[in-house]
C-alpha positions in Angstrom: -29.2 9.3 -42.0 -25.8 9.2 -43.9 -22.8 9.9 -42.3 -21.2 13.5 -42.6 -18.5 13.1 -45.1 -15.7 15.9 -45.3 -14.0 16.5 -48.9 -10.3 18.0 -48.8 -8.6 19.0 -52.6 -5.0 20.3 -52.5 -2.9 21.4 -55.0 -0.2 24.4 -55.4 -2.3 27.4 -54.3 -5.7 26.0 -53.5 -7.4 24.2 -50.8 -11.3 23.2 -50.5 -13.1 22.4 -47.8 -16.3 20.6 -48.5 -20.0 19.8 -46.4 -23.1 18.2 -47.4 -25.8 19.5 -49.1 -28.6 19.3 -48.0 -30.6 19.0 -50.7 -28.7 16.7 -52.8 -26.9 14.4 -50.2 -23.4 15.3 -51.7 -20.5 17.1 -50.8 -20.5 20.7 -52.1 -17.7 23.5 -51.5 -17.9 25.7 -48.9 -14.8 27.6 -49.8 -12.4 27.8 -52.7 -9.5 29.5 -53.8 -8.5 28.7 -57.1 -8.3 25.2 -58.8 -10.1 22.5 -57.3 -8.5 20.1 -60.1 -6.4 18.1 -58.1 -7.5 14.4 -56.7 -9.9 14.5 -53.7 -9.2 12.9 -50.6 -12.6 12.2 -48.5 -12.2 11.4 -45.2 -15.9 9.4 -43.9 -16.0 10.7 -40.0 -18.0 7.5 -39.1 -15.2 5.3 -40.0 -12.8 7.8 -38.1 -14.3 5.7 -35.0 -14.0 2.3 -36.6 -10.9 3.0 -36.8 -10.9 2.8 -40.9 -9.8 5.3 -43.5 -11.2 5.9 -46.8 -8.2 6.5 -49.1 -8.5 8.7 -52.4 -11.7 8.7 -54.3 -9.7 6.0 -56.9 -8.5 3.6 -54.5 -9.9 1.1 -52.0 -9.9 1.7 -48.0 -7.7 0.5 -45.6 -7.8 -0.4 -42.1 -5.9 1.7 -39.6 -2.3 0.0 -38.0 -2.7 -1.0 -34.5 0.0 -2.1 -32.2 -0.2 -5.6 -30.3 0.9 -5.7 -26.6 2.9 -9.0 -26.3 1.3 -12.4 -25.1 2.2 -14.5 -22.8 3.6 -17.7 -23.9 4.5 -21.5 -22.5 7.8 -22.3 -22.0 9.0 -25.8 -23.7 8.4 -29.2 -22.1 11.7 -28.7 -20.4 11.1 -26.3 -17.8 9.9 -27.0 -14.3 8.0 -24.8 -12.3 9.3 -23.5 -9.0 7.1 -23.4 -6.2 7.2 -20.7 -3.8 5.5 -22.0 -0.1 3.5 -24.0 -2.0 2.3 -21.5 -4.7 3.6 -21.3 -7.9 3.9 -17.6 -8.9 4.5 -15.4 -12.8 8.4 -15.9 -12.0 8.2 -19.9 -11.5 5.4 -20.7 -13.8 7.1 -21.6 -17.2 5.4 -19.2 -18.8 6.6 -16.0 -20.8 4.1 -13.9 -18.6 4.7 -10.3 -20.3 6.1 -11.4 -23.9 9.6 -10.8 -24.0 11.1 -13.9 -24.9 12.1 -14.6 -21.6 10.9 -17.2 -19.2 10.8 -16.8 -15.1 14.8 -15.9 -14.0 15.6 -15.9 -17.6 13.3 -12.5 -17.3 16.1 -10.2 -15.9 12.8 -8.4 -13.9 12.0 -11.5 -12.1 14.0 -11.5 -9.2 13.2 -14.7 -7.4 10.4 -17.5 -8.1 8.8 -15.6 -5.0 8.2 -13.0 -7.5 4.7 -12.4 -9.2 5.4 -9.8 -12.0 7.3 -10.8 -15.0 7.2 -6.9 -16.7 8.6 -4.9 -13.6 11.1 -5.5 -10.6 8.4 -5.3 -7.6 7.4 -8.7 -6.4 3.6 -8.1 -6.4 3.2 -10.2 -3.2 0.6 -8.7 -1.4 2.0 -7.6 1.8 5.5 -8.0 0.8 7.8 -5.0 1.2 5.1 -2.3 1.5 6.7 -0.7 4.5 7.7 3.1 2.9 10.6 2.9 5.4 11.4 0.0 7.2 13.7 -2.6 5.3 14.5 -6.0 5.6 15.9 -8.7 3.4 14.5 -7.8 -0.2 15.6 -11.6 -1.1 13.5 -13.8 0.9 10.0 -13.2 -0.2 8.5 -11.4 2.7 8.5 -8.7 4.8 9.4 -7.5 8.2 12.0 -7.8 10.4 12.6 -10.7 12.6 13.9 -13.7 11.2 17.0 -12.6 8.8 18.2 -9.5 11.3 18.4 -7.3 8.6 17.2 -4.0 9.2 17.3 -0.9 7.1 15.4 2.8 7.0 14.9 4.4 3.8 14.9 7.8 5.7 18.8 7.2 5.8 19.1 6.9 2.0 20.1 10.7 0.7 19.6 9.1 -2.8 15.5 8.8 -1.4 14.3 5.9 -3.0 11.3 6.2 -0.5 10.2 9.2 -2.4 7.4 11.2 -0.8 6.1 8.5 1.6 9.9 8.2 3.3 11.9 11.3 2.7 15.5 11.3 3.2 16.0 12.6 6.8 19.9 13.5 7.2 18.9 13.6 11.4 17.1 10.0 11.3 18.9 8.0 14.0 18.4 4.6 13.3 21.0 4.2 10.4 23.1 1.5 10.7 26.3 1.2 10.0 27.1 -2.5 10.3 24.3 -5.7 9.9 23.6 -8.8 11.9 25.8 -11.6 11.1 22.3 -13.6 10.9 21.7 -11.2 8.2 25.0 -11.2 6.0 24.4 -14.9 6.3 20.8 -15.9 5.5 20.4 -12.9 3.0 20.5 -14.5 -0.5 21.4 -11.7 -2.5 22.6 -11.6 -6.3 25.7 -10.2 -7.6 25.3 -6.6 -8.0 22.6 -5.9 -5.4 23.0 -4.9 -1.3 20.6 -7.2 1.1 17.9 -4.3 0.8 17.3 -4.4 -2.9 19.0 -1.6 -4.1 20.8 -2.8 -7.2 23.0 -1.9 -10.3 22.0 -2.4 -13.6 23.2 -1.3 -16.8 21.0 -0.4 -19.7 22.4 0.7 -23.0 25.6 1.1 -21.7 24.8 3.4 -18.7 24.8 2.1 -15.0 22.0 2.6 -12.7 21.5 2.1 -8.7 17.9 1.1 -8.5 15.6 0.6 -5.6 13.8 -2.6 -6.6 11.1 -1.8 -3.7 9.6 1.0 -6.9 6.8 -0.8 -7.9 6.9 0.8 -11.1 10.7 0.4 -12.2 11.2 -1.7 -15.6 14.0 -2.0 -17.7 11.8 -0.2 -20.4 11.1 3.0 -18.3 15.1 2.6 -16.5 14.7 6.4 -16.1 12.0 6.7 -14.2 13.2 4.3 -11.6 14.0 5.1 -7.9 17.8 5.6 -7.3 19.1 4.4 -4.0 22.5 4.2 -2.4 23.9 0.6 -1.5 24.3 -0.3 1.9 28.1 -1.0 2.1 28.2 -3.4 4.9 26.1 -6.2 3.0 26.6 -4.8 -0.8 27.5 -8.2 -2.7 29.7 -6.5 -5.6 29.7 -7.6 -8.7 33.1 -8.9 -10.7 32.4 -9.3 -14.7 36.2 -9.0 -14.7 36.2 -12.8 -12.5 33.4 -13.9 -15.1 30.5 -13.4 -12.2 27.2 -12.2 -13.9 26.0 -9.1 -12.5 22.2 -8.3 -12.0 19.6 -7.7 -15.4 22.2 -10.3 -16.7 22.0 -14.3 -17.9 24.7 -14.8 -19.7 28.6 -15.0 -18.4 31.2 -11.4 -19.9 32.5 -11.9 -22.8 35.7 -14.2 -22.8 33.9 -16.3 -20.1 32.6 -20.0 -20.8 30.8 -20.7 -17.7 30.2 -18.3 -14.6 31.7 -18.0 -11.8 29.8 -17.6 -8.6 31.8 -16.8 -5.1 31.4 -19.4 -2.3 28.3 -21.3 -4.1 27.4 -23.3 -6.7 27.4 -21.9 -10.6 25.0 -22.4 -12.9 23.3 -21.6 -16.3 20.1 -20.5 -17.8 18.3 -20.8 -20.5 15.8 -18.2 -22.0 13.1 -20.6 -21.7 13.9 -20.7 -17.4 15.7 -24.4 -17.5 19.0 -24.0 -15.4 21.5 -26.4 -14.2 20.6 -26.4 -10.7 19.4 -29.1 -8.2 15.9 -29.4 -7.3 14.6 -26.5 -4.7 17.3 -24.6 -6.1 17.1 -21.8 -8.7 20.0 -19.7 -10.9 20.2 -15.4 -10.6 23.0 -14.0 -11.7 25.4 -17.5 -12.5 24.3 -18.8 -8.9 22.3 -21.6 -7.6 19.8 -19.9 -4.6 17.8 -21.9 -2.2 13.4 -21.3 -3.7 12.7 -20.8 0.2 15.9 -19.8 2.1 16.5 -21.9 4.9 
C-alpha cells in the first residue's frame, strides 16, 4: 500500500487541498477556489515520521534539522583526577561530563571533587544532603550533623529554599543565631557562599542567592532555582573589589593578575581542571581546599 500523500497549491486567492484517488493512485482535488497554477508543495506523511520532508515537486528532499545534546569529552594529558574517599566522581574525573567546555572545578556547577553532577549544582551523592530540613556543612561531602557542628533548619529560612517538603515556619525554634567554632573552622566554604550552601551567583549581570541543596538548579535554568537567605554568622563574603573570585567564577576581576584568597593559599585553573595546587588539594573560587577536609 502507498503512503497517503497530501498536495497543498497556494497562490494569491486560491488554496487546494488534495487526497488520493482511489482509482488512479494520484493525488486529485478535493477543493478548489480559483487557480491551482501555482507550484505544488507535497508533503509524504510517512516521511513526516522519518523525520524527512519532501520539498517542491522540482527539487530534491531534505532531511529535517536536529539538535545535538553536548558530549562528554577527555580532558588533556595534564589533568589529574581527584579522588574523593577513594572514588573518583564526574567533578574529579578529567572529563568534560555535560559538554560545556569545562572540566571538573573549571565547571562553575561542580562544587567540590565530592561532586557527581557536572550539569547542575546538587552533588548527586546518594544520601548526601537529602534531609528537607536539617542542615549541616554543604562543603564536606556528606550529610548529617556531628562532626563539623554545624547545624542549620531550612524551616528558619523566610526565603524557603525547602520548598514544600520544609516550609518556612516564622515560630520554628531551633534557629540559630551563632555556629560552633568547630564549624566556622572545619567548614570549607568558597567565597560567596554561607557553610549551608546557600550562595550568590551572578548570571547575565543579575545576582542571585541560591540554595545549592535544589537538585535541579543550573546556571541554564538560574530562574528556576531555590532562593535562600545566607546565614550571617558563617557567610564567607565575597570581595571582587580585593581580586577574590566569587562563586560560578574561575577567573580573577578585571584589573587582577592572580587571585587573592583570605587566610589560604591562591591558586589558578584551567578550563581543562589543571590548577596550581599541591597534591590532595583542589582550587574553587582562587583557593586551594583540602579533597577530604581534615
Amino acid at each position: 500500500m502507498r503512503p497517503l500523500v497530501l498536495s497543498v497549491s497556494v497562490v494569491a486567492t486560491a488554496f487546494t487541498v488534495a487526497c488520493k484517488s482511489p482509482e488512479s493512485g494520484e493525488a486529485t482535488s478535493a477543493l478548489t477556489d480559483g487557480d491551482t497554477s501555482g507550484p505544488t508543495t507535497t508533503i509524504n506523511l510517512t516521511d513526516i515520521t522519518t523525520g524527512t520532508t519532501t520539498g517542491p515537486t522540482t527539487g530534491s528532499p531534505t532531511e529535517a534539522t536536529t539538535t545535538t545534546a553536548p558530549q562528554p569529552t577527555t580532558a588533556g594529558p595534564g589533568c589529574v583526577p581527584l579522588e574523593c574517599e577513594g572514588e573518583v566522581l564526574a567533578c574529579g574525573d578529567c572529563m568534560d561530563n555535560d559538554g560545556d567546555g569545562k572540566v571538573d572545578i573549571a565547571d562553575p556547577e561542580c562544587v567540590t571533587p565530592c561532586d557527581n553532577l557536572e550539569d547542575t549544582f546538587a552533588t548527586g551523592l546518594p544520601g548526601d544532603n537529602v534531609d528537607p530540613c536539617n542542615q549541616d556543612c554543604f562543603f564536606d561531602g556528606n550529610s548529617g550533623a556531628g562532626n563539623d557542628k554545624c547545624e542549620w533548619n531550612l524551616k528558619c529560612d523566610m526565603a524557603n529554599p525547602g520548598g514544600e517538603e520544609c516550609p518556612y515556619d516564622p515560630d520554628y525554634k531551633n534557629c540559630p543565631e551563632m555556629q560552633s567554632e568547630q564549624c566556622l573552622s572545619s567548614c570549607q566554604v568558597p567565597n560567596g557562599c554561607d557553610c549551608f550552601g546557600c550562595c550568590t551567583v551572578e548570571v547575565d549581570g543579575m545576582t542571585y542567592d541560591i540554595f545549592l541543596g535544589d537538585a535541579d538548579c543550573s546556571l541554564a535554568d538560574i530562574d528556576s532555582c531555590e532562593q535562600c537567605t545566607k546565614n550571617d554568622d558563617c557567610d564567607e563574603e565575597c570581595h571582587p573589589e580585593e581580586c577574590e573570585i566569587c562563586f560560578g567564577e574561575t577567573e580573577p576581576p578585571p584589573g587582577c593578575e592572580d587571585p587573592t584568597c583570605a587566610g589560604g593559599q591562591s591558586c589558578t585553573i584551567d578550563m581543562e581542571g589543571n590548577s596550581d595546587c599541591p597534591e590532595g588539594y583542589y582550587c574553587q573560587t582562587g583557593c586551594c581546599f583540602t579533597v577530604i577536609p581534615p
